[in-house]
N, C-alpha and C positions, 0 to 999 in steps of 0.2 A: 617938157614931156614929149615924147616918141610920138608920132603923129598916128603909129598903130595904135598904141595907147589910148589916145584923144579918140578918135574911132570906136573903139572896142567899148569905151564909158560908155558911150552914147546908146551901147544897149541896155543898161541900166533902166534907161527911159520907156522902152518900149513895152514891159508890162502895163506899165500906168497909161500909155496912150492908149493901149489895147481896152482899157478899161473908159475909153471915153473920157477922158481927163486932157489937162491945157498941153499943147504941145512943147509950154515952157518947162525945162526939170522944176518940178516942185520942191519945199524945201525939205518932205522925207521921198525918199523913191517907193515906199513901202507906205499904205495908208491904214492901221489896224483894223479902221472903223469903217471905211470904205471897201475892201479887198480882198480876194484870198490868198492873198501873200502876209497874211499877218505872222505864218511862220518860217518866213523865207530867211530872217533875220534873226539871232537868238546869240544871246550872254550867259554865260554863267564867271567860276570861279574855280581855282584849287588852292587851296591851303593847308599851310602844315607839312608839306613834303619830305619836312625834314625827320619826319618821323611815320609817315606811310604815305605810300603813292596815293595819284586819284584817279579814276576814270572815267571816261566817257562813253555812254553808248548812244547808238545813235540808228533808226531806223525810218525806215518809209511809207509812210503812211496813204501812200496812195491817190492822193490828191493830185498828180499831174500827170495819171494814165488817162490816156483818150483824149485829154484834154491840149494839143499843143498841135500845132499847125501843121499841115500833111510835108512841108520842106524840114520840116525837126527832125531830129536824129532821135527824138526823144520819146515815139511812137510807144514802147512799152513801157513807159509810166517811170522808167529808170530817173535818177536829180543824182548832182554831186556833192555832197556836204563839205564843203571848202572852210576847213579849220587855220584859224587864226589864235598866233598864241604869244601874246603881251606880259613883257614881264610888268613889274609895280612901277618903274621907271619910264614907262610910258616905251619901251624899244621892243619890239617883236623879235621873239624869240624863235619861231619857227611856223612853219604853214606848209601846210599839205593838203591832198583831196581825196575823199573817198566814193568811189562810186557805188551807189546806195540805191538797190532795187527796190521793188513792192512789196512790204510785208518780211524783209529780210530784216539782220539783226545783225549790227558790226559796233567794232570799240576799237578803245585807243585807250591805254594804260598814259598816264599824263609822264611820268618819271625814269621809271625800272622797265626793263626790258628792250631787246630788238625792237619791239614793234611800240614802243612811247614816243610820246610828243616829242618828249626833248631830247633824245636820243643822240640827237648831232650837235647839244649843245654843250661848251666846255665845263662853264660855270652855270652848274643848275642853280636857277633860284628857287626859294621855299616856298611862292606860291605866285601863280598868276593868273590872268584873266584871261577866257576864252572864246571866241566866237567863232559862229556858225553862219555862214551864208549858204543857202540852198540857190544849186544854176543848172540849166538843161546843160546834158554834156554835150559834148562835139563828138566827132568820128571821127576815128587813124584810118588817115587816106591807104596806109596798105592792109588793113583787116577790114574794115569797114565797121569795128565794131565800137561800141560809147567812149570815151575816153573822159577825164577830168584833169582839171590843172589848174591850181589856184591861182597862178599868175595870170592866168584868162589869156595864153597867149594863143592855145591852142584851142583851146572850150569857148564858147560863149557866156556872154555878161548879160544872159536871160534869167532874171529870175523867178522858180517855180515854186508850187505850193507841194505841202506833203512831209516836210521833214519834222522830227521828232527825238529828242534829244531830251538826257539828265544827266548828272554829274555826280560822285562820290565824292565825300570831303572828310576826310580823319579829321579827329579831336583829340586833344588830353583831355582824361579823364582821374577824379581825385583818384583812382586808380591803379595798378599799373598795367591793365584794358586799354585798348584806344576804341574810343568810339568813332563809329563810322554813321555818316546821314546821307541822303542823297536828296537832289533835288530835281525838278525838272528844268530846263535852260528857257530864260527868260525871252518872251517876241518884245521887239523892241523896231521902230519905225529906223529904216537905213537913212539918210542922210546921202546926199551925192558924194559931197566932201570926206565921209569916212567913206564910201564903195570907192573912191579914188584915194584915200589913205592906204586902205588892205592892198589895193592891186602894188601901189607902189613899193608899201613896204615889203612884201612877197619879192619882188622882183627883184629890190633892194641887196633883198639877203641870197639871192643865187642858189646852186644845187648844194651848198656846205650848210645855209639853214631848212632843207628839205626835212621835215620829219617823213615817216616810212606810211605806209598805206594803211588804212585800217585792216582790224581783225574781221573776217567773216564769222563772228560768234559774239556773246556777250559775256563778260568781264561783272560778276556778279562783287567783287571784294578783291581789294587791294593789295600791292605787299608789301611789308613790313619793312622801314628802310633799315636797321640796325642787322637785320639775317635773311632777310630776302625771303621766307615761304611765305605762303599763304596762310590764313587764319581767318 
């Protein structure tokens, strides 16, 4: 591993020391029961693609306005929702980052359109699994303004509280309706070992696995993969 790499993990750590915790990584970085980062970390799913997209939206809840150190860039409560996206085969299919204000509302269609997940992938799979990690952004040294990047090469591997996330999932239906459900994305305790899996695999896959940036809006229903509207 890149010795920037080895570096950059190591801010992983630093919520949890922040909280009065052993200076050793513990074995989650994220403690549910201890913390407010219990939803700095979050899973869901898509399924069925083969027969309508899924979405995701994704907002901020406000939980890291005020609250982050006067050298933070992260002064207006702004976090990055740094999406991870696994096909069944255990191999990441793409990852990108959105930067996610206070009280805004952004998506990502999982399939169909310019702005999906898998948009730069050749062979879509019909359904995979998706994570969320919430991180203070960094600054672009020539605007000075937030920036985000899942590979953490440019952002920091601080993680923040605040993020807020749910997922669409089409069904068959005895029908010929598809049903649609949504759920909310599951908090789940980080582990050092998978925050060092996401960054690698991110990194892994270069600008040709980039999906494209979230929508500044929300993605209420999906679309239909055999004609493409909405319904």
């Amino acid at each position: 591993m890149k010795a920037s790499a080895i570096a950059n993990l190591a801010l992983w750590v630093a919520p949890t020391l922040l909280l009065g915790q052993s200076a050793s990584p513990p074995t989650n970085l994220i403690n549910p029961a201890g913390s407010n980062l219990e939803d700095a970390y979050q899973v869901n799913y898509a399924a069925n693609l083969n027969i309508a997209d899924g979405v995701v939206n994704v907002t901020n809840a406000g939980g890291s306005a005020g609250a982050t150190a006067p050298t933070s860039s992260n002064t207006a409560g702004d976090i990055c929702a740094n999406v991870y996206v696994y096909q069944p085969n255990e191999q990441l299919a793409a990852c990108c980052s959105c930067l996610t204000t206070p009280n805004g509302l952004y998506a990502w269609p999982v399939i169909f359109g310019p702005s999906a997940l898998l948009t730069n992938v050749a062979n879509k799979p019909n359904s995979v699994v998706i994570k969320l990690v919430a991180t203070s952004p960094g600054t672009d040294a020539a605007t000075g303004n937030p920036v985000c990047d899942a590979t953490f090469q440019t952002a920091p591997l601080s993680l923040v509280p605040g993020l807020a996330a749910w997922g669409t999932h089409p069904h068959r239906t005895p029908t010929s309706a598809i049903g649609i459900t949504e759920t909310v994305f599951d908090k789940r305790g980080l582990s050092l070992g998978e925050a060092m899996k996401l960054q690698n695999d991110c990194n892994g896959l270069g600008t040709a696995g980039q999906c494209p940036t979230c929508l500044n809006m929300g993605l209420a229903r999906p679309t239909v993969a055999a004609s493409g509207p909405s319904f």
